[in-house]
C-alpha positions in Angstrom: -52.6 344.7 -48.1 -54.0 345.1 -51.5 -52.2 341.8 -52.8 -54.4 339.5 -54.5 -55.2 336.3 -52.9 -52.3 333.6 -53.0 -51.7 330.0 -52.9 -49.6 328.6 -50.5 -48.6 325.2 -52.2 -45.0 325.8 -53.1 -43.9 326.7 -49.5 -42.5 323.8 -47.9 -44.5 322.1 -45.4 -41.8 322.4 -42.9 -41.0 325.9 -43.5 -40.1 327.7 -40.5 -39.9 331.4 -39.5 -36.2 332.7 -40.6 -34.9 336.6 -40.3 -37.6 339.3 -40.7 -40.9 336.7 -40.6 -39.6 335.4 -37.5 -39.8 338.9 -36.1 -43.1 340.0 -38.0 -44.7 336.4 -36.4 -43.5 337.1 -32.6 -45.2 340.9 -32.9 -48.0 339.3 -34.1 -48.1 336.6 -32.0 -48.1 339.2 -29.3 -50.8 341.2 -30.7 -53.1 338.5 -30.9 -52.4 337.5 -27.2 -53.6 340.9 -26.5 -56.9 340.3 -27.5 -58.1 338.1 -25.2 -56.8 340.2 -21.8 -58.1 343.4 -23.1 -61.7 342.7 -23.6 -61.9 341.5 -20.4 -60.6 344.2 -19.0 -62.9 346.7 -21.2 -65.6 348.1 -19.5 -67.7 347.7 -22.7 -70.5 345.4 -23.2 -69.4 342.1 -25.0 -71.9 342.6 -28.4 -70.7 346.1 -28.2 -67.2 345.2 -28.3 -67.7 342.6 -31.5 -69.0 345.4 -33.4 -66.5 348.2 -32.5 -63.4 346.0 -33.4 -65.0 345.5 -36.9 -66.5 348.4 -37.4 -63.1 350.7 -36.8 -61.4 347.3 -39.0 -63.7 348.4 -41.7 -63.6 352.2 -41.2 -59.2 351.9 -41.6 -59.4 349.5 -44.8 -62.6 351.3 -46.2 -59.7 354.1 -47.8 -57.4 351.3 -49.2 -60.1 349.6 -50.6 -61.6 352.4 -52.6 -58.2 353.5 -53.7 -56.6 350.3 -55.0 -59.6 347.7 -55.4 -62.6 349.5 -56.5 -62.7 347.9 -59.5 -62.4 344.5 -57.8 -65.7 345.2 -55.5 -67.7 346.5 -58.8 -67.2 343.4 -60.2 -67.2 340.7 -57.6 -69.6 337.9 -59.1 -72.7 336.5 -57.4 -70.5 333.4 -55.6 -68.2 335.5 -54.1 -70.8 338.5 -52.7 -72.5 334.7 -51.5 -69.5 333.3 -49.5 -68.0 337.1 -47.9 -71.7 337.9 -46.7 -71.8 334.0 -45.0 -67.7 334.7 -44.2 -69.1 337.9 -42.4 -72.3 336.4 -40.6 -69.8 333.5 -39.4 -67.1 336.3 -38.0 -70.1 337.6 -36.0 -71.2 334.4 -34.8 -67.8 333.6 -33.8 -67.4 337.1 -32.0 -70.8 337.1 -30.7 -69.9 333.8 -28.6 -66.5 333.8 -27.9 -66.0 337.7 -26.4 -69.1 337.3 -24.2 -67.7 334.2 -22.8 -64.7 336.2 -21.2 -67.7 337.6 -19.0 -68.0 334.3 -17.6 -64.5 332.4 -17.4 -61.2 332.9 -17.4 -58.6 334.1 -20.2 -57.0 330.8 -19.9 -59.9 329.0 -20.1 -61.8 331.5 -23.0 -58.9 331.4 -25.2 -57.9 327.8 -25.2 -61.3 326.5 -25.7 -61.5 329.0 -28.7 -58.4 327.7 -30.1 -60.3 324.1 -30.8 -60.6 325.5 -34.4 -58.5 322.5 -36.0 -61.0 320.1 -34.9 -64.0 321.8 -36.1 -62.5 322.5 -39.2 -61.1 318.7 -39.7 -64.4 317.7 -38.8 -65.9 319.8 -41.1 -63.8 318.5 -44.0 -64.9 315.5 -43.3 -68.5 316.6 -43.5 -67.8 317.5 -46.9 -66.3 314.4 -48.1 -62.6 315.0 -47.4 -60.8 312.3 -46.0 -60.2 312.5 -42.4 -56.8 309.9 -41.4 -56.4 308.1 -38.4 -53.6 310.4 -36.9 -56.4 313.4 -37.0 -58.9 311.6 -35.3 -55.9 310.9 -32.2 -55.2 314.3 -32.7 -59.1 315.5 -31.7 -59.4 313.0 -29.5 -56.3 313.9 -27.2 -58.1 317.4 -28.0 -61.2 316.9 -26.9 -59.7 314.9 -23.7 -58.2 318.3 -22.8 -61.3 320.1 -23.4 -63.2 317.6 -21.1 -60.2 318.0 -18.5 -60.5 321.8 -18.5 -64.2 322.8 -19.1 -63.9 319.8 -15.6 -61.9 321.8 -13.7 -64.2 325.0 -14.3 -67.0 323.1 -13.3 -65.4 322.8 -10.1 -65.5 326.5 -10.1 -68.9 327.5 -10.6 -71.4 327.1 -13.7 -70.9 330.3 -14.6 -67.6 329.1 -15.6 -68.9 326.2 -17.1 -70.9 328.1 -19.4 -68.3 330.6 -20.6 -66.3 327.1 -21.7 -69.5 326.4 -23.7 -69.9 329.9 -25.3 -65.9 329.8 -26.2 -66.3 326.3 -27.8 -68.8 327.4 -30.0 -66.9 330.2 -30.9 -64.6 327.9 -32.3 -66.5 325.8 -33.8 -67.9 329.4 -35.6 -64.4 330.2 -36.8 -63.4 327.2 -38.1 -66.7 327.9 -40.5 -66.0 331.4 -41.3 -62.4 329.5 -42.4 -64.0 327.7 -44.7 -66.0 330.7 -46.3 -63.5 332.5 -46.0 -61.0 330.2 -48.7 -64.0 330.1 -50.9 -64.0 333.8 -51.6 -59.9 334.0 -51.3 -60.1 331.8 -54.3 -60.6 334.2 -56.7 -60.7 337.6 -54.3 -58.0 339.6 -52.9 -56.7 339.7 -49.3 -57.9 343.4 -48.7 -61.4 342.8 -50.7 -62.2 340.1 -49.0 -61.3 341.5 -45.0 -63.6 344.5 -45.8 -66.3 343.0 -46.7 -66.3 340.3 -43.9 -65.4 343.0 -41.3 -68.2 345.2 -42.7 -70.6 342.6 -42.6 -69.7 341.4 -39.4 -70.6 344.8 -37.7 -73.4 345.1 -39.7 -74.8 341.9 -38.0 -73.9 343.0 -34.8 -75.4 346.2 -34.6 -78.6 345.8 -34.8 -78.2 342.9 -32.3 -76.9 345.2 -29.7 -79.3 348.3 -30.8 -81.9 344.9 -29.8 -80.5 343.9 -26.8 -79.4 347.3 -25.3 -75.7 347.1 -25.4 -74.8 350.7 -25.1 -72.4 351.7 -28.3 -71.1 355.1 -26.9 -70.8 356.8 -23.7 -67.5 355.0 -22.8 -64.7 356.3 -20.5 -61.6 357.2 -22.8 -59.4 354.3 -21.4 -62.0 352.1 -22.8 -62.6 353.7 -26.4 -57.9 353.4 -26.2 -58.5 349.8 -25.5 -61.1 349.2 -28.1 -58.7 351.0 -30.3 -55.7 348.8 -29.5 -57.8 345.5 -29.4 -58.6 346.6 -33.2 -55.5 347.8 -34.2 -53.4 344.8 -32.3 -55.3 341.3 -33.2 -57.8 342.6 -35.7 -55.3 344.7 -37.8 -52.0 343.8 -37.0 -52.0 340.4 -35.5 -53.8 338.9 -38.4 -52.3 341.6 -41.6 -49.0 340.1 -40.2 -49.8 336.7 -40.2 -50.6 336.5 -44.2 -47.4 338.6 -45.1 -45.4 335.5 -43.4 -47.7 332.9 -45.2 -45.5 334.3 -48.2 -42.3 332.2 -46.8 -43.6 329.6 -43.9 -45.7 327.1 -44.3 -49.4 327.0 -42.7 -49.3 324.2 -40.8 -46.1 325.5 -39.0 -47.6 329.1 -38.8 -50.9 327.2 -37.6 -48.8 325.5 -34.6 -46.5 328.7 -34.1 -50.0 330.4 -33.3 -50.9 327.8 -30.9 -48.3 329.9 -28.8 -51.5 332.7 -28.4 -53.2 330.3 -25.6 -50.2 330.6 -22.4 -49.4 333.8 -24.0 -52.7 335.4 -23.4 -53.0 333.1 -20.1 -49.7 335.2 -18.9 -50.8 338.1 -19.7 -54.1 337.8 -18.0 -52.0 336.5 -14.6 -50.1 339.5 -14.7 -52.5 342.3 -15.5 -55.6 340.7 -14.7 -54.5 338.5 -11.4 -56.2 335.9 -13.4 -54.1 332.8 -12.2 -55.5 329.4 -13.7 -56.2 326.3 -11.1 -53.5 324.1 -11.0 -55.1 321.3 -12.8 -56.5 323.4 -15.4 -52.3 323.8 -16.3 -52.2 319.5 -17.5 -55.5 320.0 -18.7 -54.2 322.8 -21.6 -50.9 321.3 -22.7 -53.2 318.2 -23.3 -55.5 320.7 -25.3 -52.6 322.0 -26.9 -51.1 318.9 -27.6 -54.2 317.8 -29.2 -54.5 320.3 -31.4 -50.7 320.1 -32.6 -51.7 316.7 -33.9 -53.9 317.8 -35.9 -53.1 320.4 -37.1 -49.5 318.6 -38.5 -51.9 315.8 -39.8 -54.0 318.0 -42.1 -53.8 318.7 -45.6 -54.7 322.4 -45.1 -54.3 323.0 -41.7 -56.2 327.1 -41.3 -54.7 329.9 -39.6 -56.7 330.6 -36.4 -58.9 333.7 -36.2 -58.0 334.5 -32.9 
């Protein structure tokens, strides 16, 4: 974990998962499919839950840190404190909308609204001057067609629904930003530096938000402190850790749609465990999403692994 930070460039842009990586990317696809279903299930407040899965992130990686890159963290320089501390305020941003909005829709719903990523981040490339092509723009708007469709078929549900869409749409639009903070400080900053810092400064954000809005931080029953546990060790730790050990061998754009996998992944698992079964029409409405997304993530020049 203590690698430094890598470019990607000379892995093939149609490098697919062989052998090992092709195991290592199905557990962590798994893990990360975990996260959504368990928080829902969590009898934790969502604020509380955002800064427990950092926290204990921080509190594992805190050791490593000070035994292999504590010369690294002495001498980070005044750019790259700048972009971790905005990397971190993102992450808690992103956190702070997106696990709250399990509260009010479904799984399903949550998870493939928060998996809209790409197109903030290819719109956000564009913002800074990249160029964005023609089959990006078809990609977010077949995207954003899907996103209509389903946030739609919510509506028909209740507007409670319709608001958790909105809450999980911002949090993508959060993580694509604390992306692109994020590769400013992996420019020149380890894998291992970089995650603690972001974690830590994501739960200090949080904290004194929930210490403000009264989100109890203890006093849980011990299934929930296991699950809080295994959402932290799964998709915070594992999920993630795993994904940048394969980025060694497959390219990002085909990690990037391998990933995409995480939406009917977590939507199975919430049917099964949760009895969460998604309206019929909100089933058309994903695989346009998903679709959507596909296209653009195989249309950008640096297509970003998701956060979640």
């Amino acid at each position: 974990m203590s690698a430094p930070a890598k470019t990607y460039a000379a892995v093939p842009g149609d490098a697919r998962p062989q052998g090992t990586d092709a195991v290592l990317v199905t557990i962590a696809l798994f893990a990360v499919s975990t996260s959504g279903p368990l928080m829902a299930a969590t009898a934790v407040p969502a604020l509380a839950i955002a800064f427990w899965r950092n926290a204990m992130a921080a509190g594992v990686l805190l050791p490593v840190v000070l035994a292999t890159c504590r010369a690294e963290l002495r001498h980070l320089d005044r750019r790259e404190r700048r972009w971790a501390l905005l990397a971190g305020v993102l992450l808690a941003a992103h956190f702070g909308t997106w696990i709250p909005a399990l509260d009010y829709t479904s799984v399903a719903s949550a998870t493939a609204l928060v998996a809209t990523q790409p197109v903030w981040a290819a719109l956000l490339s564009g913002l800074r001057g990249a160029p964005v092509g023609r089959p990006v723009w078809i990609g977010i708007g077949v995207a954003i067609s899907g996103a209509v469709l389903l946030t739609g078929v919510d509506l028909q549900l209740s507007g409670r629904a319709l608001f958790g869409d909105a809450l999980a749409i911002a949090g993508g639009a959060f993580a694509a930003a604390y992306m692109v903070a994020g590769a400013e400080v992996r420019r020149s900053v380890s894998t291992t530096t970089y995650t603690f810092l972001c974690y830590s400064t994501c739960a200090l954000v949080m904290l004194p938000i929930c210490l403000l809005g009264r989100q109890a931080l203890a006093g849980y029953e011990a299934e929930d402190w296991l699950k809080l546990v295994a959402i932290t060790a799964g998709a915070q730790l594992l999920g993630h850790s795993l994904f940048n050990v394969v980025l060694r061998s497959i390219s990002p754009t085909v990690l990037s749609l391998t990933i995409l996998l995480e939406i009917p992944g977590a939507a199975l698992i919430a049917a099964v465990f949760l009895d969460q079964t998604p309206p019929l029409l909100a089933i058309p409405a994903a695989v346009l999403l998903i679709a959507g997304l596909a296209l653009v993530i195989r249309a950008s020049r640096t297509p970003a692994v998701p956060v979640e």
